[in-house]
Backbone as JSON Lines, residues from 0, in Angstrom:
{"i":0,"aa":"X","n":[103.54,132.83,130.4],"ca":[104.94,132.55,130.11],"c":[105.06,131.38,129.13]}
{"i":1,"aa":"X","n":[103.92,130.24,129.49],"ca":[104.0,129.1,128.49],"c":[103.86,129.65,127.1]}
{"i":2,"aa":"X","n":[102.99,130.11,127.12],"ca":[102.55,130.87,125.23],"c":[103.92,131.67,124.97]}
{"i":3,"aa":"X","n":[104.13,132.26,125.81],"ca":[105.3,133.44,125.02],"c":[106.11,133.01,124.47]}
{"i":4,"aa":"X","n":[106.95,131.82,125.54],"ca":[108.14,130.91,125.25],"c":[107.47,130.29,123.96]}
{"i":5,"aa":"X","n":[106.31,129.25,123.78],"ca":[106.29,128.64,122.73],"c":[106.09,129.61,121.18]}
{"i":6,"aa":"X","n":[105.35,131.02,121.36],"ca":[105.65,131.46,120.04],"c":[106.85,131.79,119.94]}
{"i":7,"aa":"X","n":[108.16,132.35,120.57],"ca":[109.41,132.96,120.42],"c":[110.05,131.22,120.27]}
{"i":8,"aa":"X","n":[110.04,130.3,120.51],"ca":[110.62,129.37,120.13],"c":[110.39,128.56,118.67]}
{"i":9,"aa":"X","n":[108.81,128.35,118.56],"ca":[108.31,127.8,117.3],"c":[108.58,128.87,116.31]}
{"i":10,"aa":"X","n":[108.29,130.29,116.31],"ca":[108.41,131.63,115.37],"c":[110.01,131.18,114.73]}
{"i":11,"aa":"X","n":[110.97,131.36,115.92],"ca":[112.46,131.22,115.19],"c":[112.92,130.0,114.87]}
{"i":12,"aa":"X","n":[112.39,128.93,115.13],"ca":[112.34,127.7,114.39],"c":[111.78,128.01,113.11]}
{"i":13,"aa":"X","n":[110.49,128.51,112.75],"ca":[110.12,128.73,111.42],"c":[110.87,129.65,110.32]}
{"i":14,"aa":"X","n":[111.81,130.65,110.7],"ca":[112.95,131.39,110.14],"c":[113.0,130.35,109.21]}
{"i":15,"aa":"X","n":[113.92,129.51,109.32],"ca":[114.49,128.82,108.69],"c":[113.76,128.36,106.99]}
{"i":16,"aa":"X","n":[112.23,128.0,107.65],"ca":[111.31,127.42,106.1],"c":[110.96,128.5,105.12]}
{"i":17,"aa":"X","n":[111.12,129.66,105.73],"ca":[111.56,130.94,104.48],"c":[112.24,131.47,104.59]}
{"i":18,"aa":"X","n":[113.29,130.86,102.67],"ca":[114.27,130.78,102.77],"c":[114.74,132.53,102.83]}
{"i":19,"aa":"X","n":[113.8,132.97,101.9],"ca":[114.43,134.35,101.54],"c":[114.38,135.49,102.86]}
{"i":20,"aa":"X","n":[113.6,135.06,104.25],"ca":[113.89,135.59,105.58],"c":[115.01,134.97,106.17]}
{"i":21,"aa":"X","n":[115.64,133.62,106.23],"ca":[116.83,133.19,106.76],"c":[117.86,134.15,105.71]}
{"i":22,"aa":"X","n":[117.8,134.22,104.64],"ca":[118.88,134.67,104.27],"c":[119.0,136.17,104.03]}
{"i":23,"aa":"X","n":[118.44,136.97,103.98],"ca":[118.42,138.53,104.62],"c":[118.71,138.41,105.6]}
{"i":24,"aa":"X","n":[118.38,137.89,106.5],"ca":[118.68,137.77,108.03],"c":[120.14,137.7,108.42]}
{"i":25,"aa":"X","n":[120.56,136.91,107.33],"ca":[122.23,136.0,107.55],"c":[122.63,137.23,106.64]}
{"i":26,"aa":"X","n":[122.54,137.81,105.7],"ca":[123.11,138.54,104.7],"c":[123.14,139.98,106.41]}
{"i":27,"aa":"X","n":[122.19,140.56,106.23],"ca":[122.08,141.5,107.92],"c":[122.85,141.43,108.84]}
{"i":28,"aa":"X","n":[122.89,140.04,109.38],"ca":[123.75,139.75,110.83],"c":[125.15,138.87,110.37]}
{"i":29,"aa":"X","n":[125.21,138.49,109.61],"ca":[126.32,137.13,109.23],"c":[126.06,136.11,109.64]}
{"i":30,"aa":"X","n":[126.41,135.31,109.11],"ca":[126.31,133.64,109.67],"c":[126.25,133.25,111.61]}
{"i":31,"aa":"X","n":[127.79,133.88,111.85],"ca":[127.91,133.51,112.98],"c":[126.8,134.56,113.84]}
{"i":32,"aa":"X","n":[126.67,135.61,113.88],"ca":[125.74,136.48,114.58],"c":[124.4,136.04,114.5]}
{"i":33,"aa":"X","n":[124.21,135.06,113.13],"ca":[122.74,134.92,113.05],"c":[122.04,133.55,113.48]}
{"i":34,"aa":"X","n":[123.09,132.95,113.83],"ca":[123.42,131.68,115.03],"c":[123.43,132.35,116.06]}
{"i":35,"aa":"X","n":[124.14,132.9,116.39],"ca":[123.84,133.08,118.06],"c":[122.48,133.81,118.32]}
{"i":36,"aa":"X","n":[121.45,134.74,117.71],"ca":[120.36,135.24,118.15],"c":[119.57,134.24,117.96]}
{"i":37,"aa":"X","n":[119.74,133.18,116.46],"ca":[118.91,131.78,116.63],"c":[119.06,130.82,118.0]}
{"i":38,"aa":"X","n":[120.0,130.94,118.52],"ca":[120.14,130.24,119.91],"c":[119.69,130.69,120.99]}
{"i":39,"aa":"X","n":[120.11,131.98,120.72],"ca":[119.99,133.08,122.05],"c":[118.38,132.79,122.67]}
{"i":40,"aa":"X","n":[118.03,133.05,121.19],"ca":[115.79,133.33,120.9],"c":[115.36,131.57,121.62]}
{"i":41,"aa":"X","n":[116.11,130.55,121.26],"ca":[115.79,129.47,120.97],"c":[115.97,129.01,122.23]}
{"i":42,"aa":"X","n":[116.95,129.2,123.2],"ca":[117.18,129.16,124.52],"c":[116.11,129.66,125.5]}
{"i":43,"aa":"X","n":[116.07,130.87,125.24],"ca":[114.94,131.95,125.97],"c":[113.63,131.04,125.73]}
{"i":44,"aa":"X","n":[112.83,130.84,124.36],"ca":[112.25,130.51,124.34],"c":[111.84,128.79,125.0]}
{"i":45,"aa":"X","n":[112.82,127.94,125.0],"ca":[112.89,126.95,125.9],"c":[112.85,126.9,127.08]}
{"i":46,"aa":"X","n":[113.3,127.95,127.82],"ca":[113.55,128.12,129.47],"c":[111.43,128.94,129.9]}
{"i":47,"aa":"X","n":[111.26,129.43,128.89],"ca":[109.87,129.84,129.16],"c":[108.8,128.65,128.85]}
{"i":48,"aa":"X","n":[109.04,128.24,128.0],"ca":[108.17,127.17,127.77],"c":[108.09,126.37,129.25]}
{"i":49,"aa":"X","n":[109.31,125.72,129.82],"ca":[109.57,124.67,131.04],"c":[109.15,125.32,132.22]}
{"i":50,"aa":"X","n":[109.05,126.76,131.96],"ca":[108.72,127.63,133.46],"c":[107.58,127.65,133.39]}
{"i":51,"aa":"X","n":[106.92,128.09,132.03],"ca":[105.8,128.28,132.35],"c":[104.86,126.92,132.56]}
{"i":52,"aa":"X","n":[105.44,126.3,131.54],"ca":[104.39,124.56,132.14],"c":[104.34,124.26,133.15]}
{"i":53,"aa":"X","n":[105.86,124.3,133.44],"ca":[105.74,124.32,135.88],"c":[104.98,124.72,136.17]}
{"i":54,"aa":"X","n":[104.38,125.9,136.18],"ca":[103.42,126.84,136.26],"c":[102.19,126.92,136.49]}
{"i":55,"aa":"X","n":[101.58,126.39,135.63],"ca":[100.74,126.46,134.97],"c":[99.78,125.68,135.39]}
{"i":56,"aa":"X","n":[98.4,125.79,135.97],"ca":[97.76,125.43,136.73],"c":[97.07,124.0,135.88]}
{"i":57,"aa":"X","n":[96.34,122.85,136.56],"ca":[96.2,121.87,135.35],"c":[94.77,122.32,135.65]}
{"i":58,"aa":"X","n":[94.28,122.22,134.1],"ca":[93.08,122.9,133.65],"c":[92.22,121.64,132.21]}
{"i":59,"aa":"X","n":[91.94,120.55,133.05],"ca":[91.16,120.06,132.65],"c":[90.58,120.35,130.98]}
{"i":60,"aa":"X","n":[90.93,119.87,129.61],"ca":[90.63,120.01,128.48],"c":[89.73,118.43,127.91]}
{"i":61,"aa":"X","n":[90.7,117.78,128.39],"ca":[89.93,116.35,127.4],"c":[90.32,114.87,128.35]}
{"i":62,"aa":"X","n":[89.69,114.1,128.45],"ca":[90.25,112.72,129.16],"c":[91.42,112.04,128.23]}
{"i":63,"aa":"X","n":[92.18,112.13,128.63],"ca":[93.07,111.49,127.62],"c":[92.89,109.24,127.48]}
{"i":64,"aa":"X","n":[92.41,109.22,126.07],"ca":[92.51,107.24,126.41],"c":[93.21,106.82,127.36]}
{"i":65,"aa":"X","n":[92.65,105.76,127.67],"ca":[93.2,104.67,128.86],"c":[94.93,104.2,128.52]}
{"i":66,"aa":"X","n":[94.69,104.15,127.07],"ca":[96.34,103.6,126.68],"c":[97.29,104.73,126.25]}
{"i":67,"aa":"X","n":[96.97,105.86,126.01],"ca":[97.48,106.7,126.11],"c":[98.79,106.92,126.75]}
{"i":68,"aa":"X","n":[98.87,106.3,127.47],"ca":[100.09,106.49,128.66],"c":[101.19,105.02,128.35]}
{"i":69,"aa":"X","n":[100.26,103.74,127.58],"ca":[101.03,103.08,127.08],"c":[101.76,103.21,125.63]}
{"i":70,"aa":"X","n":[100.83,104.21,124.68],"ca":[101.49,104.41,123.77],"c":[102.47,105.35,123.68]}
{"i":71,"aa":"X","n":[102.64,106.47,124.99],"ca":[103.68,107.43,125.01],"c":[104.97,106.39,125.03]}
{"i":72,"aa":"X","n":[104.8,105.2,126.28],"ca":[106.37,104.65,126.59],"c":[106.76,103.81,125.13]}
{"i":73,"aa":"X","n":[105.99,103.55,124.13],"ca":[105.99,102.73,123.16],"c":[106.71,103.98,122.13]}
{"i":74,"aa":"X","n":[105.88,105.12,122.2],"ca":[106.59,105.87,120.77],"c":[107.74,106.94,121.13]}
{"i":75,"aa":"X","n":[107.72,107.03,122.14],"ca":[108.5,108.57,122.78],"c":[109.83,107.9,123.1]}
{"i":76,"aa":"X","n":[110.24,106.21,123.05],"ca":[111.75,105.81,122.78],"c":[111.99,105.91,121.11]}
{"i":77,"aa":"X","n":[110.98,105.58,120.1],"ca":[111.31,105.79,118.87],"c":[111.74,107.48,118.4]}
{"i":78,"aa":"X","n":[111.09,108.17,119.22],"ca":[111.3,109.5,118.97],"c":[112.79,110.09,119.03]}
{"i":79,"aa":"X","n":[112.99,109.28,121.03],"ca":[114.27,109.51,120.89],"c":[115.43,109.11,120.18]}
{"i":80,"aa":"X","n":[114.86,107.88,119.67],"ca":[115.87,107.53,118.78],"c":[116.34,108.13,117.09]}
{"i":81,"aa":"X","n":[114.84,108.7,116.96],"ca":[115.2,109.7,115.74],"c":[115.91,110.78,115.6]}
{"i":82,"aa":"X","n":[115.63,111.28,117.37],"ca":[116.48,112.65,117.66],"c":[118.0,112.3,117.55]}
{"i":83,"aa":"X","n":[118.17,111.36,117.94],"ca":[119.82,110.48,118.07],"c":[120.3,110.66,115.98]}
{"i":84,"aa":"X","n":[119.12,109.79,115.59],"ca":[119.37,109.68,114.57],"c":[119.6,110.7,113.7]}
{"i":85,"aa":"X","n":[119.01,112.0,114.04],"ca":[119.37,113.24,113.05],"c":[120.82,113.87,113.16]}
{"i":86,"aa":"X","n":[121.4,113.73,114.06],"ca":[122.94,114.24,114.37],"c":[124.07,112.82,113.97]}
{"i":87,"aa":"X","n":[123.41,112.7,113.46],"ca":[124.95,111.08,113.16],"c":[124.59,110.55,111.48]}
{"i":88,"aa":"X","n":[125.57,110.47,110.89],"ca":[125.58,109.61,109.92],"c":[124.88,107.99,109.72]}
{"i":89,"aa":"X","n":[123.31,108.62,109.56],"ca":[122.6,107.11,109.89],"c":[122.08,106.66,108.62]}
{"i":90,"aa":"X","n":[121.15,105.81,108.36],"ca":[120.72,105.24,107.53],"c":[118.95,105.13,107.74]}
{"i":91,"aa":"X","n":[119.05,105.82,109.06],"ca":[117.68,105.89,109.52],"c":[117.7,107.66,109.08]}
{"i":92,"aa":"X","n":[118.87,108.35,108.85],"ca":[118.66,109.59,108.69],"c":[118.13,109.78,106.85]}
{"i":93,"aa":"X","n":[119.42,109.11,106.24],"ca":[119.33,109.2,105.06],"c":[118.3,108.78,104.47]}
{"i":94,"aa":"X","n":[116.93,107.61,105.04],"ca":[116.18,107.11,104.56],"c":[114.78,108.08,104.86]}
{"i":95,"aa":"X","n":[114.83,108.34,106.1],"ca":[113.54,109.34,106.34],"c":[113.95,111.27,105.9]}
{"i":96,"aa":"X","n":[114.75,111.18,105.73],"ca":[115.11,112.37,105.55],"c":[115.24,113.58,106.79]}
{"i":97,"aa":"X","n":[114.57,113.79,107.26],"ca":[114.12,114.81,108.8],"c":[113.83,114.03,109.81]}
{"i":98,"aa":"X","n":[114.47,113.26,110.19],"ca":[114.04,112.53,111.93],"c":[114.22,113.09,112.84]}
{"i":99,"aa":"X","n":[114.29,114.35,112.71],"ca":[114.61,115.76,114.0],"c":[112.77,115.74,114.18]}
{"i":100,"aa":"X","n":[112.31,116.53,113.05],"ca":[110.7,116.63,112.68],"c":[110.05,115.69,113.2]}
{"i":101,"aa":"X","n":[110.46,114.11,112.26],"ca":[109.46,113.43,112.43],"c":[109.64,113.08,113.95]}
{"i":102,"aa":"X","n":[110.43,113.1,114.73],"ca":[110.59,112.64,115.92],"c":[109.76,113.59,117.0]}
{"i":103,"aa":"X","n":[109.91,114.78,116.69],"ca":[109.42,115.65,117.54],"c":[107.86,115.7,117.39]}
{"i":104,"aa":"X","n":[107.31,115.48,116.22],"ca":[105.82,114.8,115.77],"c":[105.62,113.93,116.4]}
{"i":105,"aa":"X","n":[106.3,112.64,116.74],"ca":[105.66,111.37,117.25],"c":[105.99,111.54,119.03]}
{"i":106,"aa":"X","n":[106.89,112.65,119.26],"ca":[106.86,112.68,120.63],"c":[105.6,113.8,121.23]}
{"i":107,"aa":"X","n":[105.57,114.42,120.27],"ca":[103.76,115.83,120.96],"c":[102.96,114.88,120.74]}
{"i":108,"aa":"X","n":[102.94,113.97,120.01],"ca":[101.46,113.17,119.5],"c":[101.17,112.19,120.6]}
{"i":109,"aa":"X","n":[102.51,111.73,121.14],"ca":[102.4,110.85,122.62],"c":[102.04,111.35,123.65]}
{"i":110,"aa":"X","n":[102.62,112.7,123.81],"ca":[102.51,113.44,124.97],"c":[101.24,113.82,124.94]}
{"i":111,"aa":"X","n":[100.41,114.28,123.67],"ca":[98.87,114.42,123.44],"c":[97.9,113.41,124.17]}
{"i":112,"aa":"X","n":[98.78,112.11,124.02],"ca":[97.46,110.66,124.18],"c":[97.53,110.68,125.4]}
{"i":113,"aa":"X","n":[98.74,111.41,126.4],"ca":[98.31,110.98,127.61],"c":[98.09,111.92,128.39]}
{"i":114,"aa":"X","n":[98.43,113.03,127.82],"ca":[97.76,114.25,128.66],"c":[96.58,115.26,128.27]}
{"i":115,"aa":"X","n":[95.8,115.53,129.02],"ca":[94.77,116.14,128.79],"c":[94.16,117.49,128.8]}
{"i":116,"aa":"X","n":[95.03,118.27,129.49],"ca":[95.03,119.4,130.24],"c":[95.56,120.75,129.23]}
{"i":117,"aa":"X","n":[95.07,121.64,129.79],"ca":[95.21,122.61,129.03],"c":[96.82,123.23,128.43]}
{"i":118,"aa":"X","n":[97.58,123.01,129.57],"ca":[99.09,123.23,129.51],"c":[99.68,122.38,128.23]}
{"i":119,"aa":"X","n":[99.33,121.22,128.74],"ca":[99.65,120.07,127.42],"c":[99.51,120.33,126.72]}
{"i":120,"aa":"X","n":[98.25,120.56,126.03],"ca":[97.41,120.67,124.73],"c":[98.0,121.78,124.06]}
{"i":121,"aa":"X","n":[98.39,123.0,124.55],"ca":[99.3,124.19,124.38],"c":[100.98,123.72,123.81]}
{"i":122,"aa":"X","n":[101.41,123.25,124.48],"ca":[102.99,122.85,124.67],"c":[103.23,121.68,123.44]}
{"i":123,"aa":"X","n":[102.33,120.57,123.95],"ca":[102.82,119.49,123.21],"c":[101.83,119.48,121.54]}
{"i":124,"aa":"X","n":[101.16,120.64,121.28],"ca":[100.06,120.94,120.38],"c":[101.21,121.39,119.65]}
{"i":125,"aa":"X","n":[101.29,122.37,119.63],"ca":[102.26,123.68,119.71],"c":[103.91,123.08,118.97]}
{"i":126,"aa":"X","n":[103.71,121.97,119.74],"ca":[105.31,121.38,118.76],"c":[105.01,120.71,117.82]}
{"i":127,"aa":"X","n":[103.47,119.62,118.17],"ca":[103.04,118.92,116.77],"c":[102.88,119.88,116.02]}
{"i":128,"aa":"X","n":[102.01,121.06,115.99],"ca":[101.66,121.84,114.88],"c":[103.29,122.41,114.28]}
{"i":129,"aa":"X","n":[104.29,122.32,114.76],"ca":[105.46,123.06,114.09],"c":[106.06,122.15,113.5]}
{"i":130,"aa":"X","n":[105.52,121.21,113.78],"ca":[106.43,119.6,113.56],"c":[106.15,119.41,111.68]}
{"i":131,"aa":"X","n":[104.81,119.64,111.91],"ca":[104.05,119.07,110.19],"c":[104.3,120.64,109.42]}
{"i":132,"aa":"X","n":[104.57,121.98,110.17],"ca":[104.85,122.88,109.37],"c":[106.09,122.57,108.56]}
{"i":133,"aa":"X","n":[107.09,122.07,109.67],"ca":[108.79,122.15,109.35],"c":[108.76,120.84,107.77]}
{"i":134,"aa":"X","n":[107.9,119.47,108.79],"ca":[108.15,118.35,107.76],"c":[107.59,119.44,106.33]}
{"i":135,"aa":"X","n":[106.39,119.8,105.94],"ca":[105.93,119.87,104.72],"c":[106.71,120.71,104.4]}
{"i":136,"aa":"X","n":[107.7,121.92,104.23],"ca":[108.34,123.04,104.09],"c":[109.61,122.14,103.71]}
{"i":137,"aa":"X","n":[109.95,121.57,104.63],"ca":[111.48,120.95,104.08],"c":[110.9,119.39,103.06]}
{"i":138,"aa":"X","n":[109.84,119.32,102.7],"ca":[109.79,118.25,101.41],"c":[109.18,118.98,100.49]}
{"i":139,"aa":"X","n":[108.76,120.48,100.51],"ca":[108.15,121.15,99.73],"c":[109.04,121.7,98.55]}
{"i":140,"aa":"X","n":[110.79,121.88,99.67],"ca":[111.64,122.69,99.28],"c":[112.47,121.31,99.04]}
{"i":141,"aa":"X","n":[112.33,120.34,99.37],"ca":[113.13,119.31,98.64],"c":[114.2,119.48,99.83]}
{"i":142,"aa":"X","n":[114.17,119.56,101.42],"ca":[115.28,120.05,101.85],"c":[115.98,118.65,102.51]}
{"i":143,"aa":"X","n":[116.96,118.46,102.29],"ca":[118.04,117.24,103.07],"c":[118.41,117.82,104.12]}
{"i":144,"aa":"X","n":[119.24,116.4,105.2],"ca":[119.89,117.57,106.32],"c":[121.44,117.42,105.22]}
{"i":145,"aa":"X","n":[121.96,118.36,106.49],"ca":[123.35,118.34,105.42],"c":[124.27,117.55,105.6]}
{"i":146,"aa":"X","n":[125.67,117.53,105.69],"ca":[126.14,116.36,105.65],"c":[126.77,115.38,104.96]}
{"i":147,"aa":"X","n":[128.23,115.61,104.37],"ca":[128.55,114.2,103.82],"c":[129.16,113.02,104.08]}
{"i":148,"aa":"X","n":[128.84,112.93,105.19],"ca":[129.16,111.41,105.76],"c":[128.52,110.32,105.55]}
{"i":149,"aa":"X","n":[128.85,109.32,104.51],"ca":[128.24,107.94,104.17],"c":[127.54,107.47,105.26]}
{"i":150,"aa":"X","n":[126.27,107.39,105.24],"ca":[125.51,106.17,106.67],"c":[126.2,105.24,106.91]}
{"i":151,"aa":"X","n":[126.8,104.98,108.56],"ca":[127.19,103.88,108.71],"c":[126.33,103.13,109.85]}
{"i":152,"aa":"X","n":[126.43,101.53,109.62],"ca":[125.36,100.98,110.36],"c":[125.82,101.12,111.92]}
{"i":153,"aa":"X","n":[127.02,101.25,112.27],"ca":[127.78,101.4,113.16],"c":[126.91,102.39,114.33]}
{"i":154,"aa":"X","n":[126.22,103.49,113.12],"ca":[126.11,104.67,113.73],"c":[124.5,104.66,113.88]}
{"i":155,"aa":"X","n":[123.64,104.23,113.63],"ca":[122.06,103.31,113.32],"c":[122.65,102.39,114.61]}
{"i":156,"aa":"X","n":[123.15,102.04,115.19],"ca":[123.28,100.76,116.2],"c":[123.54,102.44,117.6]}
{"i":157,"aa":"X","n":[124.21,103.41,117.51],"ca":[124.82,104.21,118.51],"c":[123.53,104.89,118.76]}
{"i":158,"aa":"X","n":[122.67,105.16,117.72],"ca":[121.22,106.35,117.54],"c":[120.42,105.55,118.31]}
{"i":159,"aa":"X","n":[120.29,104.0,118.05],"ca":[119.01,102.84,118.47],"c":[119.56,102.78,120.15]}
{"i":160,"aa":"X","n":[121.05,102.56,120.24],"ca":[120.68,102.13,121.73],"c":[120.59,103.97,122.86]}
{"i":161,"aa":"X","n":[121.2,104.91,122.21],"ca":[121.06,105.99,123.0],"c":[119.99,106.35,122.87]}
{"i":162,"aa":"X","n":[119.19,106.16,122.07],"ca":[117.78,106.33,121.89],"c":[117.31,105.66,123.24]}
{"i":163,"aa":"X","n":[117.52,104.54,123.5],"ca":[116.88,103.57,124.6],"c":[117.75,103.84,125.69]}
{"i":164,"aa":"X","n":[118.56,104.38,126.13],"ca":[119.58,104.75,127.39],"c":[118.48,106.02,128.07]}
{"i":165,"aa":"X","n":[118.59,106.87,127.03],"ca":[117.51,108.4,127.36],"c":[116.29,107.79,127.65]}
{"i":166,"aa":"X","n":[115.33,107.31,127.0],"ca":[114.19,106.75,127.6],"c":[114.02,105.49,128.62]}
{"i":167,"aa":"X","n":[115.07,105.03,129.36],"ca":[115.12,104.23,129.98],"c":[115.44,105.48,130.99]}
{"i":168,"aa":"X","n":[116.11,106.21,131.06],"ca":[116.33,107.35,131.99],"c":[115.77,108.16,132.28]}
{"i":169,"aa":"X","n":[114.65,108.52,131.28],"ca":[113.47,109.18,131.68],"c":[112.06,108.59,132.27]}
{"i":170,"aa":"X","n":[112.11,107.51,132.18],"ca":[111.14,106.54,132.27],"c":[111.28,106.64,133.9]}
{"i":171,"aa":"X","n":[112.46,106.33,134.55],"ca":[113.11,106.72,135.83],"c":[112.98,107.95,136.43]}
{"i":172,"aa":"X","n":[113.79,108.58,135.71],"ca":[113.46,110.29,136.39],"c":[112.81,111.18,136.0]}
{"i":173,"aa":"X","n":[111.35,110.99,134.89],"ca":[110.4,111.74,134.46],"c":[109.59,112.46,135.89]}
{"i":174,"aa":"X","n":[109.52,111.64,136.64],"ca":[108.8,112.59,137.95],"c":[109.43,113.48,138.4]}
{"i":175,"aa":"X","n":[110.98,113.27,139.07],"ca":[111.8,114.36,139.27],"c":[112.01,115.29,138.22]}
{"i":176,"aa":"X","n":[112.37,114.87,137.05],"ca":[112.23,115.94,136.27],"c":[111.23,116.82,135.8]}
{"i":177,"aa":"X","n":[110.69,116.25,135.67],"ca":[108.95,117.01,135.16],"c":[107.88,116.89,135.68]}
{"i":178,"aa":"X","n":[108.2,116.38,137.15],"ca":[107.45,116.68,138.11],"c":[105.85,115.14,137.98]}
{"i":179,"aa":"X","n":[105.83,114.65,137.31],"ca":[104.86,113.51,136.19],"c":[105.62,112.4,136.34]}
{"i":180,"aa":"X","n":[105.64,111.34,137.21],"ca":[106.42,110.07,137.32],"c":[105.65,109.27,135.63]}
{"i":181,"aa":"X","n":[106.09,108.19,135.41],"ca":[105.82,107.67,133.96],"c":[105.24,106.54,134.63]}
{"i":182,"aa":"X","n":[105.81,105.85,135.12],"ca":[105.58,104.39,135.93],"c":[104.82,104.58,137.28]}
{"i":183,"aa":"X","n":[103.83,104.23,137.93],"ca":[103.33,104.27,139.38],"c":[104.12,102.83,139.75]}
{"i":184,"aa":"X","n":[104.56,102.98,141.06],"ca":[104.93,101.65,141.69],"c":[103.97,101.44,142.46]}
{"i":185,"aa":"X","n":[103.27,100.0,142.79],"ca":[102.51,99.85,143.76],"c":[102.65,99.3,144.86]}
């Protein structure tokens, strides 16, 4: 279920970096129709990915470093803060160009250092490898996000601290949620 979800999720994420398949596609279905099967696919494929990692027996691949687990809590709030940063008029958007990408790169690459196991290596592999497909494709093609709203710093201050609200909240409920506490209390 883990594999299926991640090719039907990464596959229709990649639509997009050829252009002349997004747009047959959209010319075929229309805009709005060709949004909703991008969601539809993109949904499905998310709900399999999370089932199947539940799943999924841990199967020993590699020891992950000792700090590993310190550099996830160190980069996986910058991540979130890029994810923040790609939906808002930022200056962290306008300057890196894709902080959707680069964010989702520096969050598999964390999740890499501290996990070792076969599920991981699959899942959080699986998004790095789509991560450096998407970045090189959208600087290949020269692609911006879209958008004409002037960066305001206003909005670089809303990305930085919800960035740190979410990882302060996951930092908390990463065990309940994903079953993987972040912090041991002793």
């Amino acid at each position: 279920m883990l594999y299926i979800g991640l090719i039907l999720f990464i596959a229709i994420h990649l639509v997009p970096c050829v252009a002349t398949l997004r747009g047959s596609l959209v010319d075929k279905l229309g805009e709005k129709r060709y949004r909703a099967v991008f969601s539809a696919v993109s949904a499905t494929g998310l709900v399999m990915i999370i089932w199947g990692y539940s799943q999924a027996q841990y199967i020993p691949v590699y020891q992950p470093p000792g700090w590993g687990s310190s550099l996830s809590l160190v980069v996986v709030p910058i991540a979130l803060i890029l994810f923040a940063a790609a939906n808002m008029p930022t200056h962290i958007r306008a300057f890196l160009r894709h902080p959707m990408a680069m964010g989702l790169l520096l969050w598999a690459v964390a999740h890499l250092a501290a996990n070792g196991d076969q599920a991981s290596v699959a899942m959080f592999g699986g998004f790095a490898v789509y991560a450096v497909i998407a970045l090189i494709s959208m600087f290949a093609r020269n692609k911006t996000l879209s958008g004409n709203k002037p960066p305001r710093l206003t909005m670089d201050l809303v990305a930085i601290a919800g960035g740190l609200i979410v990882a302060a909240l996951l930092v908390k409920f990463h065990g309940t949620l994903f079953g993987m506490p972040l912090v041991s209390v002793y």
